[in-house]
C-alpha positions in Angstrom: -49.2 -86.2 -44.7 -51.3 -89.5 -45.7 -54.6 -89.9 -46.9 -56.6 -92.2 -44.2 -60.2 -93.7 -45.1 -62.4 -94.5 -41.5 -65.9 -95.7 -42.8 -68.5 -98.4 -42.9 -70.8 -99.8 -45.3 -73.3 -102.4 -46.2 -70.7 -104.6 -46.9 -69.3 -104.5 -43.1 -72.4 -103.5 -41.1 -76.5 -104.5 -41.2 -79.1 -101.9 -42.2 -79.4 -101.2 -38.5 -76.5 -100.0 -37.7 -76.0 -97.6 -41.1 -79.3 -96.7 -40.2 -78.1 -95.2 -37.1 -74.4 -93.9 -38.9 -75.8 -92.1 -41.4 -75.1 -87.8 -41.0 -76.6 -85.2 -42.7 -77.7 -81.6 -42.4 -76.4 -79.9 -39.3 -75.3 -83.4 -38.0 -72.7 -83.9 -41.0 -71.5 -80.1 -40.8 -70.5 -80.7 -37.3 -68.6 -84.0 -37.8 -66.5 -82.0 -41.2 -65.9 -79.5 -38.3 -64.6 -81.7 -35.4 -63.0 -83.8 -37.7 -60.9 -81.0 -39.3 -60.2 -79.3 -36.1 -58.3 -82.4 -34.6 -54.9 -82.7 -33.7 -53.4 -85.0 -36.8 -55.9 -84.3 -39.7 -55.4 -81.3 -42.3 -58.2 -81.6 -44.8 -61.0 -83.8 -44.8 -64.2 -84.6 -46.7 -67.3 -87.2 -45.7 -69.0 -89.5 -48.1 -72.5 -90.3 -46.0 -75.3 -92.2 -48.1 -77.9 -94.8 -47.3 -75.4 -97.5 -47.5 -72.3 -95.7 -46.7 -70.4 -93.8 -44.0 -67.2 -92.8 -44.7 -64.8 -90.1 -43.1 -61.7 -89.4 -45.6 -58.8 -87.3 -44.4 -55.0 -86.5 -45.1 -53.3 -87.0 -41.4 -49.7 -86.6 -40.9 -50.2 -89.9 -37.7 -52.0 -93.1 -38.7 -52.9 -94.0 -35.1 -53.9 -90.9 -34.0 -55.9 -90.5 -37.0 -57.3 -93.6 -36.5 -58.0 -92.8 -32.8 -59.2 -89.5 -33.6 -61.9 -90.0 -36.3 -63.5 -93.1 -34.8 -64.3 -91.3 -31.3 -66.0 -89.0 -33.3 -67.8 -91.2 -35.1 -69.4 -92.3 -32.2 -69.7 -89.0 -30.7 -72.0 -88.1 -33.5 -73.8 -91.3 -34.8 -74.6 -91.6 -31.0 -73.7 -95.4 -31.3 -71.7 -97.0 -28.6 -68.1 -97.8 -29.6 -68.4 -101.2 -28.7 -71.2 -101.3 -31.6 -69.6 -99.5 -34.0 -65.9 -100.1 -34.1 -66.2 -103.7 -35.7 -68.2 -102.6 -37.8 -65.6 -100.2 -39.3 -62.6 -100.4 -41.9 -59.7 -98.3 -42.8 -57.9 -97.6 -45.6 -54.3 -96.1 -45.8 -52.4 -94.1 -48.3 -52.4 -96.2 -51.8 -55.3 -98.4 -50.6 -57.1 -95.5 -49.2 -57.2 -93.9 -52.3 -58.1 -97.0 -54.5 -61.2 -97.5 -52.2 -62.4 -93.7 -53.0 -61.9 -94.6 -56.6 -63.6 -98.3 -56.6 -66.2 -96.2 -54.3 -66.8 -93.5 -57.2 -66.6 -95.4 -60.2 -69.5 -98.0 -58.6 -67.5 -101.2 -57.5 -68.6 -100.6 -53.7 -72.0 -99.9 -54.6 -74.7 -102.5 -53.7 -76.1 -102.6 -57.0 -72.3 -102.4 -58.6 -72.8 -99.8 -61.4 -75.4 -97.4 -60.0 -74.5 -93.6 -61.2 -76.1 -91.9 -57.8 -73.1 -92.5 -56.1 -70.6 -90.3 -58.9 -73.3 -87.7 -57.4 -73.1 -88.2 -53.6 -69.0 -88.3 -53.7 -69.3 -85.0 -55.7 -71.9 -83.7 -53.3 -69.5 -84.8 -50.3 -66.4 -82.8 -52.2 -68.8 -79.7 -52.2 -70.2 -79.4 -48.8 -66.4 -79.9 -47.3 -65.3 -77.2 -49.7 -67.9 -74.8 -48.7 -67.0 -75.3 -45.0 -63.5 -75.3 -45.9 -62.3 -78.2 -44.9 -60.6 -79.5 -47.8 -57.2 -77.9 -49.6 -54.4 -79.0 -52.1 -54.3 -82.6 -51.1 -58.1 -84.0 -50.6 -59.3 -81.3 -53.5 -56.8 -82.9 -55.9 -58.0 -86.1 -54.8 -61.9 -85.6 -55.1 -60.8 -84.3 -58.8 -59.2 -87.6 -59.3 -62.6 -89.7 -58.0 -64.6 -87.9 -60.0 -62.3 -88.3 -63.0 -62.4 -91.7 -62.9 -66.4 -91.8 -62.1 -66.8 -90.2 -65.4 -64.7 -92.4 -67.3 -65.8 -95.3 -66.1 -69.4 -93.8 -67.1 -68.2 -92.8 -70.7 -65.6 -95.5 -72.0 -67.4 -98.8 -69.9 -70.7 -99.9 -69.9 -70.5 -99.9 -66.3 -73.4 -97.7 -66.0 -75.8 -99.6 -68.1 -75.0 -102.7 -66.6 -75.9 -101.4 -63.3 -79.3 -100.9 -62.1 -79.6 -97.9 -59.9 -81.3 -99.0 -56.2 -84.5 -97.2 -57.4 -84.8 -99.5 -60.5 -83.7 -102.5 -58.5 -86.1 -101.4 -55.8 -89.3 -101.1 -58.2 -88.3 -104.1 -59.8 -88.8 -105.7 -56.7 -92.3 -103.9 -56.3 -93.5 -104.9 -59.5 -92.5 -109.0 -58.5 -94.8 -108.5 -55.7 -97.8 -106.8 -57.4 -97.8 -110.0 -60.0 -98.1 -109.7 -63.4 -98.2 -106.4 -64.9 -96.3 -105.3 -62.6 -96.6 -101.2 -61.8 -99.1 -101.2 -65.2 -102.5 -99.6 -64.2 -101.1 -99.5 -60.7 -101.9 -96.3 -58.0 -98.3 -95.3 -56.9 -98.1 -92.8 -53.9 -94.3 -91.0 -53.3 -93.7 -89.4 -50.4 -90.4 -87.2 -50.4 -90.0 -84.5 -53.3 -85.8 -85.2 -53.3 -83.3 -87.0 -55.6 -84.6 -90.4 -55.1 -88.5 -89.4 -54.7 -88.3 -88.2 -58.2 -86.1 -91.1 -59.8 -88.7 -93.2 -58.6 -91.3 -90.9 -59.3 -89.8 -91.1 -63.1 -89.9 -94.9 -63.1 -93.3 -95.3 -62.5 -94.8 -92.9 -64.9 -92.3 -95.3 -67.4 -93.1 -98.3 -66.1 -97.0 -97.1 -66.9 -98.8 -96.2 -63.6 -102.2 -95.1 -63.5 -101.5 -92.3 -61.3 -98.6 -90.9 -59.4 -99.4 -88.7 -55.9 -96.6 -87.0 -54.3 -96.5 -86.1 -50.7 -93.9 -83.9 -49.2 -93.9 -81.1 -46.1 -92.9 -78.3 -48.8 -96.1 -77.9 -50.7 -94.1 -76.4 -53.6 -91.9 -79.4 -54.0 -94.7 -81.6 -54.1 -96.8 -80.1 -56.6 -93.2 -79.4 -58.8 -92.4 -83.1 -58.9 -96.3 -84.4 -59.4 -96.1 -81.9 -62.5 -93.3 -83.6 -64.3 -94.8 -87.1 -64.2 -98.4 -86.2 -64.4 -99.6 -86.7 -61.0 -101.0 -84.9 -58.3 -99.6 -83.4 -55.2 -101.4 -84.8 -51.6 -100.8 -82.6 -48.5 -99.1 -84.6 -45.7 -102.0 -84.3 -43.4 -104.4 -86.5 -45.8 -101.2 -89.3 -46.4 -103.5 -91.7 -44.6 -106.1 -91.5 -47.4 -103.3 -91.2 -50.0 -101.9 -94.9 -48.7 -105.3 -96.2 -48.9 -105.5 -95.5 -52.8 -102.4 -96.6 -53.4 -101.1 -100.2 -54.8 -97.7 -99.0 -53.9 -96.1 -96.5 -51.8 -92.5 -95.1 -52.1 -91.1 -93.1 -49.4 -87.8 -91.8 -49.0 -87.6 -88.3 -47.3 -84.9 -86.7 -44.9 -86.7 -87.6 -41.7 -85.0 -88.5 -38.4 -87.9 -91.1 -37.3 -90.9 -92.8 -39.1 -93.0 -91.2 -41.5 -95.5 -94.1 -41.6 -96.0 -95.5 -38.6 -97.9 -98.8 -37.6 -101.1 -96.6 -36.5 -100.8 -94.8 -39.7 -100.9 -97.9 -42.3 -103.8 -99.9 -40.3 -105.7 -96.2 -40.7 -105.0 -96.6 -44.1 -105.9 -100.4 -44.8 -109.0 -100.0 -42.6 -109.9 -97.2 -44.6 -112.0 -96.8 -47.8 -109.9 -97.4 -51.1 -111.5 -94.7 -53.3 -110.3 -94.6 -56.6 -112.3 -92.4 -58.7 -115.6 -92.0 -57.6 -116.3 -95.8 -56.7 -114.6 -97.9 -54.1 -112.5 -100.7 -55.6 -110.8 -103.5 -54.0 -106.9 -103.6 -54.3 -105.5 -106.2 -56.6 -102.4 -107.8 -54.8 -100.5 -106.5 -51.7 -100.1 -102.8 -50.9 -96.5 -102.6 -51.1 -94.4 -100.2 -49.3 -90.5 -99.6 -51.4 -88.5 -97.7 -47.6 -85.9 -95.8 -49.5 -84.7 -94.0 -46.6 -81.7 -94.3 -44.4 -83.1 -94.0 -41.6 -86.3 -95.7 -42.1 -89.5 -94.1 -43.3 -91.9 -96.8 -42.5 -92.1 -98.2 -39.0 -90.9 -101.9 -39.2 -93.9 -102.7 -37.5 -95.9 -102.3 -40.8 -94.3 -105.1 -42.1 -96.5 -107.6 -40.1 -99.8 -106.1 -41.3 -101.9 -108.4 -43.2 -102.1 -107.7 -47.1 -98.6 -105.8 -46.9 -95.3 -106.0 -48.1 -91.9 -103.9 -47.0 -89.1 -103.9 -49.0 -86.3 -101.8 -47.3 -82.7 -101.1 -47.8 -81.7 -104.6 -45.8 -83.9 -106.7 -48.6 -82.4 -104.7 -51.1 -78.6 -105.3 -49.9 -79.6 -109.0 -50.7 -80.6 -108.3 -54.0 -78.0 -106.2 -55.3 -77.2 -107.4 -58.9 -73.9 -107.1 -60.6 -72.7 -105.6 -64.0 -71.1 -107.6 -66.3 -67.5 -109.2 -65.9 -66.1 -107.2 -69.1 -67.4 -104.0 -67.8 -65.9 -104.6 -64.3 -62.7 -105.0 -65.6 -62.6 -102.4 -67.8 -63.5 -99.7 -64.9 -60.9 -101.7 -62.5 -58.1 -101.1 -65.5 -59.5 -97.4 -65.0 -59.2 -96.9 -61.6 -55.5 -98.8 -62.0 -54.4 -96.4 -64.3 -55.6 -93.4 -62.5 -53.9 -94.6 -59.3 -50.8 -94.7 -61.1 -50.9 -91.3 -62.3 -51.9 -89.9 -58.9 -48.7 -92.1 -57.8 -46.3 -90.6 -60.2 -47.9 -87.4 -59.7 -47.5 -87.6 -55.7 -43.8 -89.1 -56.2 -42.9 -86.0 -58.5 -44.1 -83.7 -56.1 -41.8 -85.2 -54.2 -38.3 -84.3 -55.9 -39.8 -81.5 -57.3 -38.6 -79.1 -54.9 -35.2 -80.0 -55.1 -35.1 -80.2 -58.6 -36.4 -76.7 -59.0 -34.1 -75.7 -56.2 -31.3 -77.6 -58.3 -32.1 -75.8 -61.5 -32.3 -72.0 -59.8 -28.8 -72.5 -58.2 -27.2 -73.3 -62.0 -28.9 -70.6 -63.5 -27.6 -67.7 -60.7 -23.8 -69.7 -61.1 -24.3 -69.3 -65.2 -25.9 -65.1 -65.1 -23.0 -64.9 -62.7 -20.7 -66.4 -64.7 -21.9 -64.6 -67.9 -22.0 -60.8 -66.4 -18.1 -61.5 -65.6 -17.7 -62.6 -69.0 -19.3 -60.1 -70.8 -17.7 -57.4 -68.9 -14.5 -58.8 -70.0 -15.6 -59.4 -73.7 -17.5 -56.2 -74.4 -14.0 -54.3 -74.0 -12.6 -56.1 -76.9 -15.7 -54.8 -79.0 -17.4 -58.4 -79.0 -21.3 -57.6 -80.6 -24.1 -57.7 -78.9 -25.1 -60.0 -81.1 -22.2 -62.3 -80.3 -22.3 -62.0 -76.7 -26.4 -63.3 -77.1 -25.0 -66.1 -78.7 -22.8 -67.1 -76.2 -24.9 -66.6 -73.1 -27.8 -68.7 -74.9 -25.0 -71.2 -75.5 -23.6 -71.6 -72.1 -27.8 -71.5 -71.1 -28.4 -74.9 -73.2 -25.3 -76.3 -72.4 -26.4 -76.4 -68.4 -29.8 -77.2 -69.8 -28.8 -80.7 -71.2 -26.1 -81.4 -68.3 -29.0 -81.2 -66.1 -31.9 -83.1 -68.0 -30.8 -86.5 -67.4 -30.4 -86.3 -63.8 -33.5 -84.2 -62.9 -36.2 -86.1 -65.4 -34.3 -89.5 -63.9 -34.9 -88.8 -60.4 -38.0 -87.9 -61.1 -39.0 -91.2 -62.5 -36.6 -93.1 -59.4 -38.7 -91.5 -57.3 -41.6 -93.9 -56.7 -39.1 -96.5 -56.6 -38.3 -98.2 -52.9 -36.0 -95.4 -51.8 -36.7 -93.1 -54.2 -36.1 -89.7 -51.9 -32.4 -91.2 -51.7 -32.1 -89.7 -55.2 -33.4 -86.3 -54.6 -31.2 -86.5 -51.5 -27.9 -87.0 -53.5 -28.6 -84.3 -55.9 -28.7 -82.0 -52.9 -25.1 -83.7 -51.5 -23.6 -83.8 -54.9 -24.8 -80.1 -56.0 -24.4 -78.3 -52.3 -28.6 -77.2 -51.9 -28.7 -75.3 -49.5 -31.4 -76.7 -47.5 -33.3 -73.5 -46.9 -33.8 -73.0 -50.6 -35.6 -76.4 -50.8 -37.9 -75.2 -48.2 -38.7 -72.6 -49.5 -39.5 -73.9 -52.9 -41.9 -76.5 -50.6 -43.4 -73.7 -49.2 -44.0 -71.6 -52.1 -45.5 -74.5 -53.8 -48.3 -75.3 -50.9 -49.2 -71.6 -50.8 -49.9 -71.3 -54.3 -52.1 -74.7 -54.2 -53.9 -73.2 -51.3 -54.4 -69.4 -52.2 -52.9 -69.0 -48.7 -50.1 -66.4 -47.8 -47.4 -68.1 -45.3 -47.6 -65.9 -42.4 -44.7 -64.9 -40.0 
């Protein structure tokens, strides 16, 4: 089996097309499923943000896996294949599983460095556990991603260097609004999730006047507006909420426009009450779409006194983190794709050696019952005879060292299974026990039971 990466991203598709890509909810749960079910893959796991869509798997065909997962992709993105296919890459085996780790630690990111995306692979590793379709090979792998995510957090200054999208995102905001930026500013956020309150957070830092949160669960709302200060507007009065607003951030989990053209001219034809008199607004009313797909109607953009800054002007703007603190977290994922190749190539030979090392200890008891039963008559010691039999033990011991820890380290070598394959000519495995040591191994990765 082979680890295979089918995805696309902001760095091989526009805004409208991830915008269409992106699966979540019961949408996602059904892809894990088809995915898993088909012919060549074993394990999978989806990585599906607002700038990302990738569909990992271990596949035992490359073609067919190929095949397999892009038919599906447009099955469930609903987007012609003729639309999506050049749109999409793939990664094999060794480069397969340096993308997941460039992917985790930040490389691929559009603002390179942002730690939401350590999160959303973790996330992605969870939801295909919980609907079991990942095992041995993709679970070791997502603990390898998420190793290396962490350690480029901890040991680089990867993370500091990189803005996350929702600082980038208000930066841009508070170029718009003119000097001062968000200071003394209205900001309205409508969502209650990960990113609503990020960007909820920056704005009470970034000193807003006041912070409203709209969301469809009351209770979120009114949680989130108590940690920054705010207040929580019902969804029914987001018209009036716009209108008071210098800025409005939306970002919420619906599958069409929250604010639509109708909704904004309501808004900007409306009264702007703030406090108890009516004030003009200073500068644009800007709207920050954080959504994938699309809150705001793109429509709204063309209203006068507006501004829309979505995921497509933010893909422009990504910034990068610092030369030094790239390569450090490139010299991390190196070093961790070496492991995980040593680690895959010992896995390898292992059977054989273990096979290897059962058949010389069942020759040496064998050998040692016959000779104790011959030695005990002559009144050798117990004693004695434990000295021997731990003896002959190390003696077998250091014979076979040197050529199991050397085909060990041959084996990610260009014909490195030639190795393991001469120990089993040279020593007479029996095949069979090889299997089985194979077997044993994958069941007691799996918690699974092989079953007749």
């Amino acid at each position: 089996m082979s680890v295979l990466v089918v995805g696309l991203s902001h760095k091989s598709a526009p805004v409208a097309i991830l915008e269409q890509a992106a699966v979540s909810g019961d949408t996602l749960a059904k892809l894990l499923r088809d995915v898993a079910l088909s012919d060549p893959v074993a394990e999978t796991f989806i990585v599906s943000t607002c700038y990302r869509v990738e569909v990992y798997a271990d596949v035992d065909r490359f073609h067919a896996g190929v095949t397999a997962i892009c038919d599906l992709l447009t099955r469930h993105c609903g987007i012609p294949a003729k639309d999506l296919t050049s749109h999409l890459y793939v990664h094999y085996e060794d480069q397969a599983v340096s993308h997941l780790l460039g992917v985790t630690c930040g490389l691929d990111s559009v603002v390179v460095g942002e730690g939401q995306i350590l999160g959303q692979v973790r996330s992605a590793l969870k939801a295909a556990e919980e609907h079991g379709t990942t095992g041995r090979v993709l679970g070791g792998l997502g603990r390898l991603a998420l190793r290396a995510g962490k350690r480029a957090r901890t040991e680089t200054g990867i993370d500091r260097a990189g803005q996350s999208l929702v600082s980038l995102a208000v930066s841009l905001a508070a170029e718009r609004l003119g000097p001062g930026g968000l200071a003394g500013r209205h900001v309205l956020v409508v969502g209650a999730g990960a990113m609503s309150s990020l960007a909820a957070t920056t704005a009470a830092r970034s000193g807003a006047a006041s912070i409203a949160v709209a969301n469809r669960t009351w209770r979120n709302a009114e949680r989130l507006a108590a940690r920054v200060n705010g207040r929580a507007v019902a969804l029914a009065d987001l018209a009036a909420a716009i209108a008071a607003a210098d800025v409005v951030v939306s970002c919420t989990g619906a599958t069409g426009p929250v604010i639509t053209c109708d909704l904004a001219a309501a808004a900007l034809a409306g009264p702007e009450r703030r406090g108890t008199e009516r004030q003009e607004r200073p500068g644009p009313l800007v709207f920050l779409d954080l959504a994938m797909p699309r809150d705001v109607e793109p429509g709204v953009a063309g209203l006068p006194g507006v501004a829309v800054i979505g995921m497509d002007e933010l893909s422009e703007h990504g910034t990068a983190a610092g030369a030094d603190d790239v390569a450090a977290v490139r010299a991390i994922c190196e070093a961790e794709l070496a492991a995980y190749r040593s680690a895959v190539d010992a896995a390898r030979v292992a059977p054989t050696v273990v096979a290897l090392r059962a058949k010389a200890a069942t020759v040496v008891d064998a050998e040692l019952a016959r000779l104790v039963g011959r030695l005990s008559a002559d009144g050798l010691s117990e004693r004695a005879l434990d000295e021997i039999a731990q003896t002959v033990h190390r003696v077998v011991d250091k014979l076979l060292h040197a050529p199991t820890v050397r085909v060990k380290e041959l084996a990610g070598s260009p014909g490195g299974e030639e190795y393991a394959a001469a120990l089993r000519v040279l020593f007479d495995l029996d095949p069979r026990a090889v299997e089985a040591v194979t077997r044993a191994a994958t069941e007691q990765a799996t918690g699974q039971e092989d079953t007749p």
